[in-house]
C-alpha positions as CSV (number, residue, x, y, z in Angstrom):
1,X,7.9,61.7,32.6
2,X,10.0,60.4,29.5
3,X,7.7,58.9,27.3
4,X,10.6,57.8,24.8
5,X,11.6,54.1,25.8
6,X,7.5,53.6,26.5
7,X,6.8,54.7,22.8
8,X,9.5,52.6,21.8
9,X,8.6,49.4,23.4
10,X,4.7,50.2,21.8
11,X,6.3,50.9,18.6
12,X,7.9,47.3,19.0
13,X,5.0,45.7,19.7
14,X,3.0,47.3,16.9
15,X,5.1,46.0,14.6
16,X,4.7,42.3,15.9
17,X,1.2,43.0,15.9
18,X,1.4,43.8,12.4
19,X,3.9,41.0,11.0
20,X,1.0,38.3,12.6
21,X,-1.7,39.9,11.0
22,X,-0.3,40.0,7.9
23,X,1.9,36.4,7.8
24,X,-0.4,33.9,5.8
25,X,-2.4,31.4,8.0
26,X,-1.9,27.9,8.5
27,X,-4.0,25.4,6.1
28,X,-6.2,24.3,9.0
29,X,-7.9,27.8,8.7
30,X,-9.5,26.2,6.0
31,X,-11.9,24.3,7.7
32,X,-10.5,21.0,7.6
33,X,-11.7,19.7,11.0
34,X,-10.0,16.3,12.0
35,X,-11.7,13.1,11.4
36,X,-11.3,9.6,12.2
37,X,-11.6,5.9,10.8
38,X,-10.6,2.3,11.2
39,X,-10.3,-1.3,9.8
40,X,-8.1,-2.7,6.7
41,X,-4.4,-3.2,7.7
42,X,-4.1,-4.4,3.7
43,X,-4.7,-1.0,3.1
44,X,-2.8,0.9,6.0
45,X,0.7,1.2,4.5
46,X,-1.1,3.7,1.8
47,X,-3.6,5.2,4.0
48,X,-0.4,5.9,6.2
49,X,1.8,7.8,4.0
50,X,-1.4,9.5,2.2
51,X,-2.2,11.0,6.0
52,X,0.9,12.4,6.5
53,X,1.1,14.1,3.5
54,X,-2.0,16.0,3.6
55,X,-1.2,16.9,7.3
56,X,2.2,18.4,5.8
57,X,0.6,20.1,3.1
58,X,-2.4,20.7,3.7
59,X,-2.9,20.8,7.5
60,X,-5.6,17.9,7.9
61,X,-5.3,15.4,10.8
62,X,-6.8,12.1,9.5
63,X,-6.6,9.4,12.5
64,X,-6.7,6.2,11.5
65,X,-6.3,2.8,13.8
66,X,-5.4,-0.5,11.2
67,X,-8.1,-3.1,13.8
68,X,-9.0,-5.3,10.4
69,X,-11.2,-5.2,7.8
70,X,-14.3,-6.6,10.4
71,X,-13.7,-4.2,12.8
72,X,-13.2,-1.3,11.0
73,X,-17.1,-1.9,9.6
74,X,-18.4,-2.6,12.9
75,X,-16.9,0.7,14.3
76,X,-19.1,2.3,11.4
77,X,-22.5,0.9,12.3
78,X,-21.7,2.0,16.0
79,X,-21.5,5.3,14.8
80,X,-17.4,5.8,16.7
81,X,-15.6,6.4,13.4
82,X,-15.9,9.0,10.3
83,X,-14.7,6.1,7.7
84,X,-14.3,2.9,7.5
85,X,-12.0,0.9,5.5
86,X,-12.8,-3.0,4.1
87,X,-11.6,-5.2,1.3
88,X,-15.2,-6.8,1.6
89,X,-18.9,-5.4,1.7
90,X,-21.0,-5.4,4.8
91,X,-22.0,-9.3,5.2
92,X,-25.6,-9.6,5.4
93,X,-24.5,-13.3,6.9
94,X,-21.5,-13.0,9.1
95,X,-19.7,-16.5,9.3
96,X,-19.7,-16.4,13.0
97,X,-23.2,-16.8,13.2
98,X,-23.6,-12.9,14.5
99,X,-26.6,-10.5,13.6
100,X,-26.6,-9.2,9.7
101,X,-23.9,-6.2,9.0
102,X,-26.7,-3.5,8.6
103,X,-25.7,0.4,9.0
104,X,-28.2,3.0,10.1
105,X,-26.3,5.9,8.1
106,X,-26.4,6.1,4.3
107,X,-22.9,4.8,3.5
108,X,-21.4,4.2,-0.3
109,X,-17.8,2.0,-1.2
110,X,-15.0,4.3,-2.5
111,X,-12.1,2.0,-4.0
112,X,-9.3,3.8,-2.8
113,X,-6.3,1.2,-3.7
114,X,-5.4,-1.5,-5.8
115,X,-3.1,-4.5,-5.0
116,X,-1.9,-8.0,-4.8
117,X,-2.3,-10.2,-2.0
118,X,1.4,-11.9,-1.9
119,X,2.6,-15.1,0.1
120,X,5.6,-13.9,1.9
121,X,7.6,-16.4,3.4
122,X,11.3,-17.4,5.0
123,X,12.9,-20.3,3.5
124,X,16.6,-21.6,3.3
125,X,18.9,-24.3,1.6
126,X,21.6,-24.8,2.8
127,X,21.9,-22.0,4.9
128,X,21.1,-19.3,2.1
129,X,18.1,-17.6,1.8
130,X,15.2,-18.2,-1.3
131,X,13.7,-15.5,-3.3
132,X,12.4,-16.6,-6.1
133,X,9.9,-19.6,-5.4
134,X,7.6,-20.5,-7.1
135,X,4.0,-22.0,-6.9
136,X,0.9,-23.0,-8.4
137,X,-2.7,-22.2,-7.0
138,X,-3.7,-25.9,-6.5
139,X,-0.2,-26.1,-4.5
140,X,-1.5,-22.8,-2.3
141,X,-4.7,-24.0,-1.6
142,X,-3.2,-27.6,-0.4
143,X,-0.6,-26.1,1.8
144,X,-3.3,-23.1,3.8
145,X,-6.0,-26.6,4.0
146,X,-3.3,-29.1,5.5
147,X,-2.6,-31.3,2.9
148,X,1.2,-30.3,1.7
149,X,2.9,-30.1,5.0
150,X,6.7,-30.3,4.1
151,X,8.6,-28.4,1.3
152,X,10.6,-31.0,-0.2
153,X,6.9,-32.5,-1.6
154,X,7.0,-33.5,-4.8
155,X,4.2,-31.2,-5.7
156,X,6.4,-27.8,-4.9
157,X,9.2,-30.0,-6.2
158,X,7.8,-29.8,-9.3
159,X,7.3,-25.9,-9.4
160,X,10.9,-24.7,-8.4
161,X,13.3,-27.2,-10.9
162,X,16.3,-25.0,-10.1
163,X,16.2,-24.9,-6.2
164,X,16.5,-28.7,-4.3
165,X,13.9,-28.0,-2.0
166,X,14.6,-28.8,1.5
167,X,13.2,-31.6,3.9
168,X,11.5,-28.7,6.6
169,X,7.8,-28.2,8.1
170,X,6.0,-25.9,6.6
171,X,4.7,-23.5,9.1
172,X,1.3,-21.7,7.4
173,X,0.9,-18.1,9.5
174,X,-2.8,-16.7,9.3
175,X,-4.7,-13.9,10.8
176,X,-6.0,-14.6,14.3
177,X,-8.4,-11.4,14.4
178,X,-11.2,-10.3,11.2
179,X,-9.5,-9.4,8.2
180,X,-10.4,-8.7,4.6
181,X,-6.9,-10.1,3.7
182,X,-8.4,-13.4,5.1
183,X,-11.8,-12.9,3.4
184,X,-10.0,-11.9,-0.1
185,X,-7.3,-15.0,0.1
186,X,-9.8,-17.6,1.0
187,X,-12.2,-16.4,-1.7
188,X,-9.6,-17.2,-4.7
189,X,-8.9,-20.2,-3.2
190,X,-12.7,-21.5,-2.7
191,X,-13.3,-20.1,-5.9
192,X,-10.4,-21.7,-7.8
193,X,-9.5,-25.1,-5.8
194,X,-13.2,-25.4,-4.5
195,X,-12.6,-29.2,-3.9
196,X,-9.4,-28.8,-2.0
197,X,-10.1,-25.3,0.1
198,X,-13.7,-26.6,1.5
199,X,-14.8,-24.1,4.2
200,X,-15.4,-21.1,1.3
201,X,-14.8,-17.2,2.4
202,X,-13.7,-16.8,6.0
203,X,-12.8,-13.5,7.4
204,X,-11.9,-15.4,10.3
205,X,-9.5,-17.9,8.9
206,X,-9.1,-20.9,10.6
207,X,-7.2,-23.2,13.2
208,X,-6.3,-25.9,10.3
209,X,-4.0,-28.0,12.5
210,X,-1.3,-27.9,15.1
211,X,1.2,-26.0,12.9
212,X,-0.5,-23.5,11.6
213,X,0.3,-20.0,13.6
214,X,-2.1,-17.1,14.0
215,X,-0.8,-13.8,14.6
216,X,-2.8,-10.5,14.9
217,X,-2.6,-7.9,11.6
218,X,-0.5,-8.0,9.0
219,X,2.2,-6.9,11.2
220,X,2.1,-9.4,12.9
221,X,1.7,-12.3,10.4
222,X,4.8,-9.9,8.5
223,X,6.7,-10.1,11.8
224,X,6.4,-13.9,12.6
225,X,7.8,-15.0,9.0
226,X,10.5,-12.4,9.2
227,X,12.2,-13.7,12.5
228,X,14.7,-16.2,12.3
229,X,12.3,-18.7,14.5
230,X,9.8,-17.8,11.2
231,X,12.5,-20.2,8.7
232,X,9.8,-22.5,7.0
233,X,6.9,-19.9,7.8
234,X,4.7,-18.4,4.6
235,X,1.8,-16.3,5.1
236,X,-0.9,-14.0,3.1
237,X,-0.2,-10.3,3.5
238,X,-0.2,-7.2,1.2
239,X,3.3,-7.2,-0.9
240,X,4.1,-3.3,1.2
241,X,4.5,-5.8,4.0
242,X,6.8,-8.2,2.6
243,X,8.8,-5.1,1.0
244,X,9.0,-3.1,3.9
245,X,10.4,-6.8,6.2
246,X,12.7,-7.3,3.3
247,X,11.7,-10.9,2.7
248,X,10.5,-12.1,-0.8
249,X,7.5,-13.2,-2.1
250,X,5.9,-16.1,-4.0
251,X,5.6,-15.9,-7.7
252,X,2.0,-17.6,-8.3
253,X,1.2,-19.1,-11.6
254,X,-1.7,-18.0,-13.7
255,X,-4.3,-18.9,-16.0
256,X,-1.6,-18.5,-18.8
257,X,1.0,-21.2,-17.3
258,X,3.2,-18.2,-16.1
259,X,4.7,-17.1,-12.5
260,X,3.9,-14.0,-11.4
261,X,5.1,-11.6,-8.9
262,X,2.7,-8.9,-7.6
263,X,3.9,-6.1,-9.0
264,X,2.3,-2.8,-9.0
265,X,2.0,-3.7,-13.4
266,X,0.9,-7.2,-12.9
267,X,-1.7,-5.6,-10.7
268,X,-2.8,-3.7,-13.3
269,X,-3.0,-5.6,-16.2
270,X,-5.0,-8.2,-13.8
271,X,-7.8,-4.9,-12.6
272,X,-8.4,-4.7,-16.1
273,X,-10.1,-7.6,-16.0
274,X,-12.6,-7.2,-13.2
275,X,-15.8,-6.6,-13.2
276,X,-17.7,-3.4,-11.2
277,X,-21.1,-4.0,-9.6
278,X,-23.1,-1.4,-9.1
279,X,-22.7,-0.5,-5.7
280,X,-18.8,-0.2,-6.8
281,X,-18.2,-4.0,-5.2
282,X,-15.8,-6.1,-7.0
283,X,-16.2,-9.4,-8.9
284,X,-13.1,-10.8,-9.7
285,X,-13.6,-14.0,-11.4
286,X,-12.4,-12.0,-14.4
287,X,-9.0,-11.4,-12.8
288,X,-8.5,-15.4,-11.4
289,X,-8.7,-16.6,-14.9
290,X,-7.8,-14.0,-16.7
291,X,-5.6,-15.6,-20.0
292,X,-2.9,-12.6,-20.0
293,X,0.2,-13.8,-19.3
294,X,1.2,-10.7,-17.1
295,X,-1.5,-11.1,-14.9
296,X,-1.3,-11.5,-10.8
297,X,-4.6,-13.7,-10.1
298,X,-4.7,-13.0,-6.5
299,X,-5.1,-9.1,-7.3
300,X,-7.8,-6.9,-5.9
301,X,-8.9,-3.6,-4.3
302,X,-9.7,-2.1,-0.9
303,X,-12.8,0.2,-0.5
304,X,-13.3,3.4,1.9
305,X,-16.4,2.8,3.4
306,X,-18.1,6.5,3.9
307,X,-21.0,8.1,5.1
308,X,-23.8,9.8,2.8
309,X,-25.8,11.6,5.5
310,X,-25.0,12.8,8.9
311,X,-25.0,11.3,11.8
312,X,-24.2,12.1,15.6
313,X,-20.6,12.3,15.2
314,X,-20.0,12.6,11.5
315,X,-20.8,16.3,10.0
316,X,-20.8,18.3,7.5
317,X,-17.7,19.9,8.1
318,X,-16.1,16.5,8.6
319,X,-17.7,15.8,5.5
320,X,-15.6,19.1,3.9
321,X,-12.6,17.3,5.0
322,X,-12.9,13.8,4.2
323,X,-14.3,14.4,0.5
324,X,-10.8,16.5,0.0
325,X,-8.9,13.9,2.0
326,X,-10.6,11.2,-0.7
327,X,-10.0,13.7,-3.3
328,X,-6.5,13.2,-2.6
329,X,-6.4,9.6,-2.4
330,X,-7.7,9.0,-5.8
331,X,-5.4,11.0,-7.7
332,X,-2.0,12.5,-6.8
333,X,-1.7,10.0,-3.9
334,X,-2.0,7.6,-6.8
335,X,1.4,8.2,-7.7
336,X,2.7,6.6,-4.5
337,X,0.9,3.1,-4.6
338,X,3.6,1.3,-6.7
339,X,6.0,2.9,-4.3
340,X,4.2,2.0,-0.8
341,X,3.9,-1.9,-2.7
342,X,0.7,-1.3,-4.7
343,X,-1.3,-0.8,-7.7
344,X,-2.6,2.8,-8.8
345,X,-6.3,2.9,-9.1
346,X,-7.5,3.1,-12.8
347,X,-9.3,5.3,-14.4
348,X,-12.8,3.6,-13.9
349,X,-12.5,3.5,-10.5
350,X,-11.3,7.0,-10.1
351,X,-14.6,7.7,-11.9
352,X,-16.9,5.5,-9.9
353,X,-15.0,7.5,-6.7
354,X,-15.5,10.3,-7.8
355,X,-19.7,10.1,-8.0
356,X,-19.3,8.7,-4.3
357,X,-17.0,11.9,-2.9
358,X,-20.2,14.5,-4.6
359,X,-22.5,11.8,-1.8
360,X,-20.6,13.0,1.0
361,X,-22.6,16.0,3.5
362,X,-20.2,18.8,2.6
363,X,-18.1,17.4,0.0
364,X,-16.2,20.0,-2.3
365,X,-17.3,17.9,-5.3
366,X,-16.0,15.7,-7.5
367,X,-13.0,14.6,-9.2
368,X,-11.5,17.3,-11.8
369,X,-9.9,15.0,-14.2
370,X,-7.9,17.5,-16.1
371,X,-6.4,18.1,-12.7
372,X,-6.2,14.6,-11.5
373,X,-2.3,13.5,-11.3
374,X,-3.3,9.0,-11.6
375,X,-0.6,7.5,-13.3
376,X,-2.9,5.4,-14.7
377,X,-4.0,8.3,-17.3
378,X,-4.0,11.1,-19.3
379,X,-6.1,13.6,-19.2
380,X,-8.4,12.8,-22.5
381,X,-7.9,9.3,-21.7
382,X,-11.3,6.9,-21.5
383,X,-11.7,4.1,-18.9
384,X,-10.7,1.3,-21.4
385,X,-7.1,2.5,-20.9
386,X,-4.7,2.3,-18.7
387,X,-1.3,3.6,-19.1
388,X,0.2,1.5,-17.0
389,X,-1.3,-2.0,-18.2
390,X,-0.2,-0.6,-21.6
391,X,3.1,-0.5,-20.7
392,X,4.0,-3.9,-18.4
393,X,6.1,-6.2,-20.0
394,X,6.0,-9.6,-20.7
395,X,7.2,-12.3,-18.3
396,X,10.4,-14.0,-18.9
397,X,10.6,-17.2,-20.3
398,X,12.1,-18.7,-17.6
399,X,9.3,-18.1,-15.6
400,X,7.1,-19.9,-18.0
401,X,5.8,-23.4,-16.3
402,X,8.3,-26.0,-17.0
403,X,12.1,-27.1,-16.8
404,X,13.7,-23.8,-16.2
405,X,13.5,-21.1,-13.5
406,X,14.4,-17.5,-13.0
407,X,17.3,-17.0,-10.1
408,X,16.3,-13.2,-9.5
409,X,14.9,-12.5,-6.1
410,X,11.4,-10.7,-5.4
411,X,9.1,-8.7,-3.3
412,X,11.9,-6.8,-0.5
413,X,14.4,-9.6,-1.0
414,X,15.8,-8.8,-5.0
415,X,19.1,-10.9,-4.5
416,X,19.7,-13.8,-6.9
417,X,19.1,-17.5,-5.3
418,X,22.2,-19.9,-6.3
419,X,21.0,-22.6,-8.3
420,X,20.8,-25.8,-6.1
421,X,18.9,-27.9,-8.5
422,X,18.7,-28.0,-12.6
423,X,17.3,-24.9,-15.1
424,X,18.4,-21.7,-12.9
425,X,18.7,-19.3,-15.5
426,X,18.5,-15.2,-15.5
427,X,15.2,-13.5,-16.5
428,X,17.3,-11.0,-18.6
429,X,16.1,-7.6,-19.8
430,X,12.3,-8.5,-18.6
431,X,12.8,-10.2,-15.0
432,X,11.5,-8.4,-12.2
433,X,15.1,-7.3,-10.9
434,X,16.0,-6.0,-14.2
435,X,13.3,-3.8,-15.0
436,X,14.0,-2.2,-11.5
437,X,17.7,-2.0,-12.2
438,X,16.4,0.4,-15.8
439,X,14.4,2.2,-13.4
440,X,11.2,1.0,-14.7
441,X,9.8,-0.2,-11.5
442,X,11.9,2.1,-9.5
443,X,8.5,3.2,-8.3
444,X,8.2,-0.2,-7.1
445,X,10.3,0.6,-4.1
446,X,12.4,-2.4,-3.9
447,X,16.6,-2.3,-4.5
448,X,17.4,-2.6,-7.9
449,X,20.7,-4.9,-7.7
450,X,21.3,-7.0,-10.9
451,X,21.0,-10.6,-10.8
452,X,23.7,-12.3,-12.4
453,X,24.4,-15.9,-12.6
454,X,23.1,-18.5,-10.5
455,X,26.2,-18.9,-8.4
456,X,26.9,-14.8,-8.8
457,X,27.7,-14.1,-5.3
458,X,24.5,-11.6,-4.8
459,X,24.0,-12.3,-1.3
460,X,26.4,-9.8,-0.9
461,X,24.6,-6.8,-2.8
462,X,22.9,-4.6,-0.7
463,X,18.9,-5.0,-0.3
464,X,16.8,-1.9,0.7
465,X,13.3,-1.8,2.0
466,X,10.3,0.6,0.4
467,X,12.0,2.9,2.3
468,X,15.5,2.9,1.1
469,X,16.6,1.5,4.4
470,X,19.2,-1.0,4.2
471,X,18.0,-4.8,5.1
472,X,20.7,-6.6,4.1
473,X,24.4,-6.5,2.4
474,X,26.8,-3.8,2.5
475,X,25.8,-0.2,1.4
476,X,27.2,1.9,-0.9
477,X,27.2,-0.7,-3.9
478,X,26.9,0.8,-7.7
479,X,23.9,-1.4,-8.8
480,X,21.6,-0.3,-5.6
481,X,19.2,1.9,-6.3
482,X,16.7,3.3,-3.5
483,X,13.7,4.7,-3.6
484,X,12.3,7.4,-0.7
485,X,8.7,8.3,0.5
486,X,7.1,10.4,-2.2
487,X,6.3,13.9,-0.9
488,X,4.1,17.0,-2.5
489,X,6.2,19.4,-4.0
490,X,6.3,22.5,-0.9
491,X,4.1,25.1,-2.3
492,X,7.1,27.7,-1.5
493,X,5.3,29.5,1.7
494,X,5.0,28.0,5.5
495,X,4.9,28.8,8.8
496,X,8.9,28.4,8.7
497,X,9.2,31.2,6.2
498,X,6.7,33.1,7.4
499,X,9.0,32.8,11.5
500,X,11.8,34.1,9.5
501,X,10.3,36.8,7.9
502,X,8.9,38.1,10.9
503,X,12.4,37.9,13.0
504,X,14.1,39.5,10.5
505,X,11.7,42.3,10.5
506,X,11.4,42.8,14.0
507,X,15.5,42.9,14.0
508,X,14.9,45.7,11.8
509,X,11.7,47.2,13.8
510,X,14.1,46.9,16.8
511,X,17.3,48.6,15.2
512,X,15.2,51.7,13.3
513,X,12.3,52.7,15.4
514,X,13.4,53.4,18.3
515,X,15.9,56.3,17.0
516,X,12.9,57.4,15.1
517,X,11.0,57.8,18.0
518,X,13.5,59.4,20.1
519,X,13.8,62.3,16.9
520,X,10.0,63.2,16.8
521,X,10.1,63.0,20.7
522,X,12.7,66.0,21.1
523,X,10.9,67.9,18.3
């Protein structure tokens, strides 16, 4: 019998053998078992882009389903998710009369992200869209309780001098279903304008009147005002929403007579104001009246609900997994929140974090901050600094409360607005669109176009999402500059490598030892 094409083809297939013994293993060898969790959509745009990067680089599959901030913490005390996300506690007196929020597992709150709750909205005069509007708390809290209904009232007359504000319904869009968004915009305004927004904290916000529209998540409260059927529609949602539609955002005044865009910087300087409970809850009456002139009052911070014992579905491999998936969150995915639309967590929180990830049944630890990439700091750095609250800069004057106004757009939507009324002038070197166009909010994720005059012809520019997808405008322009999805750095070695090192070496295998064979055969 001749053996020789037999001990060939085994010859071939020892070497393939060989190659995937050898080639290095995929990252879910590790142990990273997948785990699941539910609630905040405030949050989701982050959580989103943090999951797929540690799926790319690290092989973990985090699921995570954006129901709202309420049902996200009632899927934890059932026991049907890992982790829960919530921009408020657990109630222990639920407004809709149901039984307290009280868990059976151990759980602690892990801030996770910081941010500004923005008023996105879709105005026009005279058939050319509004970016840069402006308004004061007491004006907010008047328009989501009824009582402004039209925007040519003299009342948001009075805040936007340069634009003639049009004689239009205001349509106010609010969450239909249990959101923390709700909860955290309804508490600033009981807390601030008491006497005009009555009906205090409301995760369930209310059917005010006849115009007001609810829509389901921030999608859909995003979507609504971003139609052309939303023109005269505002609603509360994260800024990554308003970004990502394209559509500006309200500049809200603060305690220092100043407008303010939510920035991922005005965020910051406004955290460092707020005050930690123990159980890693937030008080923010610090940040509402905070005296900085830099400051977004209507900034706060989601948590990561998580558990501290086991449970019948959560375990202590999960446990691996979610304390390195947290791991993650805190520090290098850090350096995406100012590109997804938020604030980087600082330092303090990273710290109060890190005790809770050491909580966790099979946690890897805690936070190494010598290794810890936050933007926020430095290693050596202590909790009263913050790297980025160091370096915002100062409003422009025109955005000062009074007889002038800033033309440069915000939020998704940077294009100048034309001056329609009197005291449109340009922010210069510290507006919002010029900082981007220096590249010092690049991380921002928003187009960078210059704003010229009032009557500069901008509409024209291009305008990108956090993307760099184009919204509007034609492409190509000089001034535009657009951001993409931050990505780890590839560690040099996958599975893609690894499939090319083993075809080339079984195209070798296939060409040499066969004739080798054949030789020792005749021997």
């Amino acid at each position: 019998m001749n053996v020789r094409p037999r001990l060939a083809r085994f010859a071939a297939v020892l070497a393939v053998v060989s190659l995937v013994a050898l080639a290095p293993t995929p990252a879910q060898a590790d142990g990273y078992v997948p785990i699941s969790g539910s609630g905040s959509t405030w949050s989701q745009n982050a959580l989103d882009q943090w999951r797929k990067n540690v799926a790319s680089n690290y092989g973990m599959t985090v699921n995570y389903s954006g129901t709202g901030s309420s049902a996200g913490r009632s899927d934890f005390i059932k026991e049907t998710v890992d982790f829960a996300i919530s921009e408020i506690p657990f109630q222990a007196n639920p407004e809709d009369g149901s039984p307290p929020e009280k868990p059976t597992t151990g759980y602690a709150y892990m801030p996770i992200v910081a941010g500004g709750t923005s008023l996105m909205y879709n105005l026009k005069i005279g058939g050319k869209r509004v970016t840069n509007l402006r308004l004061s708390g007491e004006v907010i809290a008047k328009v989501f309780s009824g009582q402004i209904s039209t925007w040519n009232d003299p009342a948001i007359q009075a805040d936007n001098p340069a634009l003639a504000m049009p004689d239009r319904p205001i349509t106010p869009v609010y969450r239909s279903d249990g959101s923390g968004t709700s909860a955290q915009f309804t508490l600033w305004m009981s807390k601030q304008y008491g006497n005009i927004w009555t009906q205090g904290m409301r995760s369930q916000f209310p059917q005010v009147n006849a115009s007001f529209k609810g829509q389901n998540g921030s999608l859909g409260v995003a979507g609504y005002v971003s139609q052309d059927y939303g023109e005269g529609a505002i609603t509360y949602v994260e800024y990554s929403y308003a970004m990502k539609s394209g559509f500006p955002v309200v500049k809200v005044l603060n305690k220092a007579g100043f407008y303010v865009e939510p920035t991922y910087q005005s965020v910051a300087v406004a955290l460092m104001s707020a005050a930690i409970n123990p159980d890693l809850t937030q008080n923010l009456d610090g940040v509402y009246n905070s005296n900085d002139p830099r400051t977004y009052p209507m900034s706060s911070y989601s948590y990561m609900i998580v558990p501290t014992a086991t449970n019948k579905i959560f375990t202590a491999d999960k446990g691996k997994t979610l304390s390195r998936f947290a791991d993650y969150m805190l520090c290098e995915g850090q350096q995406q929140a100012a590109a997804l639309g938020y604030s980087p967590l600082p330092m303090n929180l990273v710290q109060a974090g890190s005790e809770v990830l050491k909580s966790i049944p099979g946690s890897e630890g805690g936070v190494d901050f010598n290794a810890c990439n936050n933007p926020t700091f430095k290693p050596g750095d202590s909790p009263a600094s913050n790297q980025l609250a160091a370096t915002a800069p100062q409003p422009p004057d025109c955005d000062k409360q009074g007889a002038t106004q800033c033309v440069e757009g915000t939020g998704g939507a940077q294009e100048a607005t034309a001056s329609t009324g009197s005291g449109g002038v340009s922010g210069g070197a510290n507006s919002a669109a010029a900082v981007a166009g220096s590249g010092g909010s690049a991380a921002a994720g928003s187009s960078a176009t210059a704003a010229g005059s009032p009557s500069g012809g901008a509409g024209d520019a291009p305008v990108y999402d956090a993307n760099g997808n184009l919204v509007s405008g034609a492409g190509g322009a000089v001034n535009a500059a657009v951001s993409s999805p931050f990505t780890l750095d590839d560690n040099g070695w996958g599975t893609p490598q690894t499939a090319m090192l083993a075809a080339g070496l079984l195209m070798v295998a296939a060409v040499l030892i066969p004739p080798i064979i054949g030789r020792r055969s005749r021997r």
